[in-house]
N, C-alpha and C positions, 0 to 999 in steps of 0.2 A: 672550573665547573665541577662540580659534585657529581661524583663515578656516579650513584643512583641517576642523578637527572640527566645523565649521558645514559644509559642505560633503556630508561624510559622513552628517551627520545626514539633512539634507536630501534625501541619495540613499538612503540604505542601512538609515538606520536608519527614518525615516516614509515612504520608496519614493514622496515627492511628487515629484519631479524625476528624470531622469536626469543621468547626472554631468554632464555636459555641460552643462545646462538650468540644472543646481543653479550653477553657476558663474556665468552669463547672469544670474541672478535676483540672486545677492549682490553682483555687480559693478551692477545697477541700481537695488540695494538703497543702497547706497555714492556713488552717482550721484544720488540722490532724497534725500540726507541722513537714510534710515531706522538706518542704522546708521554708525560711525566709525570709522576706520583707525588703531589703535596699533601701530606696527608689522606683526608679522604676525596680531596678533589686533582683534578688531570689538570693537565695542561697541554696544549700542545707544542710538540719542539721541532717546530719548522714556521718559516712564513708562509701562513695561507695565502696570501696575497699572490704566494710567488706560483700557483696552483693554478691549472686550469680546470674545473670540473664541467663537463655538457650538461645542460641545463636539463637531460633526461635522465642522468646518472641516475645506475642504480645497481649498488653493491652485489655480488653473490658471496653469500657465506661462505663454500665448499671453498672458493677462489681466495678469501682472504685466510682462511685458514689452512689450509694445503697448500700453496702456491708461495714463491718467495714474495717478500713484501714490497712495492716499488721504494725508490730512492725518492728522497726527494730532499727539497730546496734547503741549505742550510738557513737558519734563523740570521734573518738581515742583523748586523751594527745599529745600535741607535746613536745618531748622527752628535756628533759634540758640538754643543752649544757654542755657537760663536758668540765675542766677550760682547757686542753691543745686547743679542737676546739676554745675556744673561744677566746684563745691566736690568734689561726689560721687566723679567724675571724678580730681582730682585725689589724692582719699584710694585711688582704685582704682587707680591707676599706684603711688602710694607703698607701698601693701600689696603689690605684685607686685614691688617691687625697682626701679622703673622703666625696666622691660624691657618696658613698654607703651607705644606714642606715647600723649600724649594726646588725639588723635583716637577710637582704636580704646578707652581708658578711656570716653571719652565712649558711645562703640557697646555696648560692655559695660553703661553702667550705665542706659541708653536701652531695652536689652534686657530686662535685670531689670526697668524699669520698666512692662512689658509694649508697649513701641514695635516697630513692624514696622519694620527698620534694615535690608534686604534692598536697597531702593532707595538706602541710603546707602554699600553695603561696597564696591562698585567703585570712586567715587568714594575713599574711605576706602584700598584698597589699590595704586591707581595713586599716590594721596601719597606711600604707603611705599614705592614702588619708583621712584620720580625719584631721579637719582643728586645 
């Protein structure tokens, strides 16, 4: 996500933070290795998934910024394809012309399979865009 439009959200759209605040927070967010610097966009470096937030949450600044930062979940493995999927896989890029990497065939056919592949597409589309 683009530091800006995290920023934004932060202030404007869930009105936790003032702009100013919401800045202080992401730079100690960035500092605490809660989230990652690609460039101009973040990423974050844990599984949400693995996360429980109340569906009341609601951040205080003074707490995130003065206070040590909680631990949390390491970033799950993403699972090694076993050889029948990745026969699968491979039939799923040849049916499309091979204008699929065989990564995102693999995401495709993880998906059909009923697999939650949400924690694997960032991953999956920072591959595709290394030069």
């Amino acid at each position: 996500m683009p530091r800006m439009d995290l920023h934004m959200i932060l202030s404007m759209d869930l009105r936790w933070f003032a702009p100013e605040e919401s800045k202080k927070v992401v730079a100690r967010a960035l500092e605490g290795g809660l989230v990652v610097a690609e460039g101009d966009a973040l990423r974050v470096a844990f599984d949400p998934a693995a996360v429980e937030v109340p569906l009341s949450f609601r951040p205080q600044a003074r707490a995130l910024l003065e206070e040590p930062l909680p631990e949390v979940p390491a970033p799950r493995a993403a699972p090694r394809p076993a050889p029948a999927r990745d026969e699968e896989a491979h039939a799923e890029r040849a049916r499309r012309g091979g204008l699929l990497s065989l990564e995102v065939a693999r995401l495709v056919v993880a998906r059909r399979a009923g697999e939650d592949v949400a924690p694997r597409l960032a991953e999956a589309e920072a591959s595709l865009l290394k030069p």
